[in-house]
Backbone as a printed PyTorch tensor [residue, N CA C, xyz], in Angstrom:
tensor([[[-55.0860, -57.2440,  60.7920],
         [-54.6610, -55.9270,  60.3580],
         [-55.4730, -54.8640,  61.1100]],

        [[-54.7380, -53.7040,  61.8690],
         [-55.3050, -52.7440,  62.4240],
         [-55.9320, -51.8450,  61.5770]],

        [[-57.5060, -51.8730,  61.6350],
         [-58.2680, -50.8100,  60.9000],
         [-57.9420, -49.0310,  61.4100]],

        [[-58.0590, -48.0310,  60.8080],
         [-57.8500, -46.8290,  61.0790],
         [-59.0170, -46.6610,  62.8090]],

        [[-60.4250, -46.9370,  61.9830],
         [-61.4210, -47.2220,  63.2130],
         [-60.6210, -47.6030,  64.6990]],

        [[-59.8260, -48.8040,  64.4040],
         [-59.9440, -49.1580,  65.6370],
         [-58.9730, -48.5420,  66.1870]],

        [[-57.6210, -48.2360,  65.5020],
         [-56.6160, -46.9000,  65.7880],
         [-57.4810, -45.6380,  66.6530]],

        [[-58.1640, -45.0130,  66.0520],
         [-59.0900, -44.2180,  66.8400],
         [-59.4840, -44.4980,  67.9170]],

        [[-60.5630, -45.4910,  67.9030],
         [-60.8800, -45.7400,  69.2460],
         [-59.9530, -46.3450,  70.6010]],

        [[-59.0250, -46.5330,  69.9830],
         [-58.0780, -46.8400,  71.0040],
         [-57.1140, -45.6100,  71.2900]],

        [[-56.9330, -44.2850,  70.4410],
         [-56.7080, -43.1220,  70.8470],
         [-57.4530, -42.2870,  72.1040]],

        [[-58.9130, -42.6210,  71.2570],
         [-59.7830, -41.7250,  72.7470],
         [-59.4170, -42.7770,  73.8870]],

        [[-59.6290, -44.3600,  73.5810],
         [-59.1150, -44.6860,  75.0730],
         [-58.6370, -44.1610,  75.8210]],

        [[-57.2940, -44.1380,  75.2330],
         [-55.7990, -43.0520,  76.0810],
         [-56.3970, -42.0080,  76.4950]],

        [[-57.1230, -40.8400,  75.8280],
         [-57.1520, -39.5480,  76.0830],
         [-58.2910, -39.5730,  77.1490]],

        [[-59.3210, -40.5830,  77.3270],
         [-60.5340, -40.4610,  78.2620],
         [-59.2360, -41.5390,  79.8880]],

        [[-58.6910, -42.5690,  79.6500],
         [-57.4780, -42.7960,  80.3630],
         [-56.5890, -41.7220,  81.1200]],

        [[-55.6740, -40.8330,  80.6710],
         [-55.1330, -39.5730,  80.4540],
         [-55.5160, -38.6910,  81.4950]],

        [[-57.0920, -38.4080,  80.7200],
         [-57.3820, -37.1980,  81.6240],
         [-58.2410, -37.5640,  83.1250]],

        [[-58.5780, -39.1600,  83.0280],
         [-59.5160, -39.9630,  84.1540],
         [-57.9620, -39.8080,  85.3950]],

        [[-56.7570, -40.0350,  84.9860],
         [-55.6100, -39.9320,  85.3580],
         [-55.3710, -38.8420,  86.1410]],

        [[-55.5230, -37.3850,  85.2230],
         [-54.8180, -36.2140,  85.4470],
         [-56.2010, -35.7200,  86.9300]],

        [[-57.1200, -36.1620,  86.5450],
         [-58.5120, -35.4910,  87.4020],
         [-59.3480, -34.6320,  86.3260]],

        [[-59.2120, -34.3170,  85.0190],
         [-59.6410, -33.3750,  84.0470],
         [-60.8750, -33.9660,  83.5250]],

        [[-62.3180, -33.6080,  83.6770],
         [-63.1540, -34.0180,  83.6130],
         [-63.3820, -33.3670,  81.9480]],

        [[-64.4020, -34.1720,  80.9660],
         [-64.7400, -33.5810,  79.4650],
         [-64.8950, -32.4390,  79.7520]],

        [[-65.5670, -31.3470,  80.3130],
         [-66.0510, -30.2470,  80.5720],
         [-64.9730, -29.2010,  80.5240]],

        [[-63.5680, -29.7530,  81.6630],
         [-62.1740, -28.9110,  81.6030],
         [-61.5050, -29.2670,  80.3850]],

        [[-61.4580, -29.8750,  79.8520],
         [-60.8850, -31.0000,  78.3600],
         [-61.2180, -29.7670,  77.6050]],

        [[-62.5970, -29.4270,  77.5210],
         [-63.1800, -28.9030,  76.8530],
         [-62.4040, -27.2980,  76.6300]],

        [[-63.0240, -26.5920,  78.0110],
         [-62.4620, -25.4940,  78.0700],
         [-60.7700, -24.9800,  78.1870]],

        [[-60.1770, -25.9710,  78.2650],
         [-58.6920, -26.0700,  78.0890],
         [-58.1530, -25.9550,  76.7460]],

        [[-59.2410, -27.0000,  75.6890],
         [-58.4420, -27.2560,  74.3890],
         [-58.8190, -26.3180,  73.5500]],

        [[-60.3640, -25.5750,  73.7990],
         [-61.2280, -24.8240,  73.2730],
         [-62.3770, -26.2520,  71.9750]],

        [[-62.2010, -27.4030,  72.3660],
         [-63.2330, -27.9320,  71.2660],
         [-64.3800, -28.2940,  72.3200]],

        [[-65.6210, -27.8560,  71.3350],
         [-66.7550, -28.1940,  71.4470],
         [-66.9620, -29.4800,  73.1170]],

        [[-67.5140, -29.0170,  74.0430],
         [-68.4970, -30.1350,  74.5910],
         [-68.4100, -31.5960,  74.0770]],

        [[-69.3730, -31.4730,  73.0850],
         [-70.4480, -31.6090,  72.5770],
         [-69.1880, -32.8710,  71.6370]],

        [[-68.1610, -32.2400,  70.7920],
         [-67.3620, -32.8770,  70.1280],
         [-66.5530, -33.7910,  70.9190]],

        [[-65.7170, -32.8930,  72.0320],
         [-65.0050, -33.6610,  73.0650],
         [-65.6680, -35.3520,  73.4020]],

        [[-66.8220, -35.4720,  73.8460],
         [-67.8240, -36.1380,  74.0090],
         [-68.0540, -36.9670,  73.0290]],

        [[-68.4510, -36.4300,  71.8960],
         [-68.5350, -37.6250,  70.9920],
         [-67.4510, -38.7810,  70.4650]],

        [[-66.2280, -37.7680,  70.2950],
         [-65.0830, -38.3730,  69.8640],
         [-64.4510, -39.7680,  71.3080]],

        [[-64.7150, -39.0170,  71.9780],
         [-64.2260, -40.1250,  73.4480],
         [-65.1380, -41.2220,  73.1470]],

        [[-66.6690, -41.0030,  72.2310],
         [-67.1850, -42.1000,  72.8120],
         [-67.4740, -43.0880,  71.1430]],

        [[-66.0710, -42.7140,  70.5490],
         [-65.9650, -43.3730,  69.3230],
         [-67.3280, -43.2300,  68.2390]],

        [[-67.5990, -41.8300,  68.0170],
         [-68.2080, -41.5540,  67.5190],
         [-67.5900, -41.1090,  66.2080]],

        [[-66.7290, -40.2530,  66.1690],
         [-65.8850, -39.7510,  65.1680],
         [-64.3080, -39.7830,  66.0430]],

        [[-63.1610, -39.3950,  64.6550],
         [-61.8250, -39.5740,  65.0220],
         [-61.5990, -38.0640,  65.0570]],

        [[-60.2620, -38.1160,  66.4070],
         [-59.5070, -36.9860,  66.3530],
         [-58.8810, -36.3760,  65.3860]],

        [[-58.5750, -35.0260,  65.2860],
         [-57.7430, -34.5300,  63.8550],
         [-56.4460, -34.6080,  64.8110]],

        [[-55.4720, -33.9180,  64.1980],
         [-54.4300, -33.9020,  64.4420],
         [-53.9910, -32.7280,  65.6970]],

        [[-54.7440, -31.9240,  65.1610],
         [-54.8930, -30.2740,  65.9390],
         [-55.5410, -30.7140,  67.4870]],

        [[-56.3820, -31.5270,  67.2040],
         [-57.2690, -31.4580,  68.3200],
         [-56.6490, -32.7400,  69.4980]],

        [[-55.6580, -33.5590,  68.6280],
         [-54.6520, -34.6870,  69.5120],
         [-53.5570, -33.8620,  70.0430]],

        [[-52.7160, -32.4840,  69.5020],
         [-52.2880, -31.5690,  70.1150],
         [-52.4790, -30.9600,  71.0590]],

        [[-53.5500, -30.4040,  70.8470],
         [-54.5630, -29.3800,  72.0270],
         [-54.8030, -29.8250,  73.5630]],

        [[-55.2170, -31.6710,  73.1000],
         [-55.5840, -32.3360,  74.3060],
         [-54.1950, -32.8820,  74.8350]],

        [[-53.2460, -33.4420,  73.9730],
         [-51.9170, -33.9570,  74.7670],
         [-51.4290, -32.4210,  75.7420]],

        [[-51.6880, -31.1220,  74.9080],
         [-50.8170, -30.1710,  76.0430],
         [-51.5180, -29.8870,  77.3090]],

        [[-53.2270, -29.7370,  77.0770],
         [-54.1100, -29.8300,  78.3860],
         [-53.9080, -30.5680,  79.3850]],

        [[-53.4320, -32.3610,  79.1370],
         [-53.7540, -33.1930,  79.4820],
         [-52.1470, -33.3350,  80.3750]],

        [[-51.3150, -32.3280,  79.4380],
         [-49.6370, -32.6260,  80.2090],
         [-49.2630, -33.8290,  80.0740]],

        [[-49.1520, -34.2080,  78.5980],
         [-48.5160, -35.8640,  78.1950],
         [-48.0850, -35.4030,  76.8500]],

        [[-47.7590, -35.7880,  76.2220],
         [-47.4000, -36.0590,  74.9380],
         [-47.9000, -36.8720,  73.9690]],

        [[-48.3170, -36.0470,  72.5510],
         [-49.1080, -37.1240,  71.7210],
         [-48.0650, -38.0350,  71.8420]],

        [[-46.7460, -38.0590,  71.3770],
         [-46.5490, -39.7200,  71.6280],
         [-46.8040, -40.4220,  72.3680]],

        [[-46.8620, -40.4290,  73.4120],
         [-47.4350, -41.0640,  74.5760],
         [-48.8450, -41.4410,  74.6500]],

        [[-49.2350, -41.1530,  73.9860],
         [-51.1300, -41.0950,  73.8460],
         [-51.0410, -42.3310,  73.0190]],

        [[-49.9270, -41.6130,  71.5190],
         [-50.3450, -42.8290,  70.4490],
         [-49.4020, -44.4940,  71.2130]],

        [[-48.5540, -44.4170,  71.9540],
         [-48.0740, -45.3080,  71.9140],
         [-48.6170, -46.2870,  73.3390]],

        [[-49.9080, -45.4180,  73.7230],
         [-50.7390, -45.9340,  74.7160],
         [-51.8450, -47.0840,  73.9950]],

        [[-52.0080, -46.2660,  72.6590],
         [-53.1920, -46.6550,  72.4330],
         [-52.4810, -48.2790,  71.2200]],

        [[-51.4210, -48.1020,  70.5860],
         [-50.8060, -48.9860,  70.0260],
         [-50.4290, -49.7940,  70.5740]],

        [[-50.5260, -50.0130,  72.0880],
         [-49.9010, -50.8360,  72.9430],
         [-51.5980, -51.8560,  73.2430]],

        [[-52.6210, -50.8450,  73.2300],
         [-53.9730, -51.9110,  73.4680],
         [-54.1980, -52.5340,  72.0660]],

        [[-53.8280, -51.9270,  71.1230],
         [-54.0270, -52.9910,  69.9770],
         [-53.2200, -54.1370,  69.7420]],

        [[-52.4530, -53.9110,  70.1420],
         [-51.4340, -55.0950,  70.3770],
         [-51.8970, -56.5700,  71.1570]],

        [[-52.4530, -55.4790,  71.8190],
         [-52.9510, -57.1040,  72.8940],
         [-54.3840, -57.8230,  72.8900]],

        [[-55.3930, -56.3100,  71.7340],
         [-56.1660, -57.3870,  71.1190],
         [-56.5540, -57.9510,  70.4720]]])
């Protein structure tokens, strides 16, 4: 059974994926979405989970679509 935890961390996967993709380093992430450094950073590194607002913010920065994010990250749970 997929824990919420691991849902998360397989979200930032995608989004540190995503933006390793687009060329958008945490720093532009940052100043694009308007969240914190500091937060950006932690959350990528499965420290805490994304809200909802802030999976918005980064899918439009990032030029993808939260679906696409979530069905990135539902696709690595799948396979482990």
């Amino acid at each position: 059974m997929t824990t919420a935890n691991q849902l998360s961390d397989r979200l930032a996967d995608a989004i540190r994926d995503a933006a390793s993709t687009a060329g958008v380093s945490q720093r532009e992430l940052s100043a694009r979405t308007g969240i914190p450094l500091v937060n950006i950073n932690r959350k990528l590194n499965h420290g805490t989970p994304f809200n909802a607002i802030e999976l918005g913010a980064i899918s439009e920065a990032l030029g993808t679509s939260l679906v696409d994010l979530a069905l990135k990250a539902e696709r690595q749970l799948v396979r482990a």
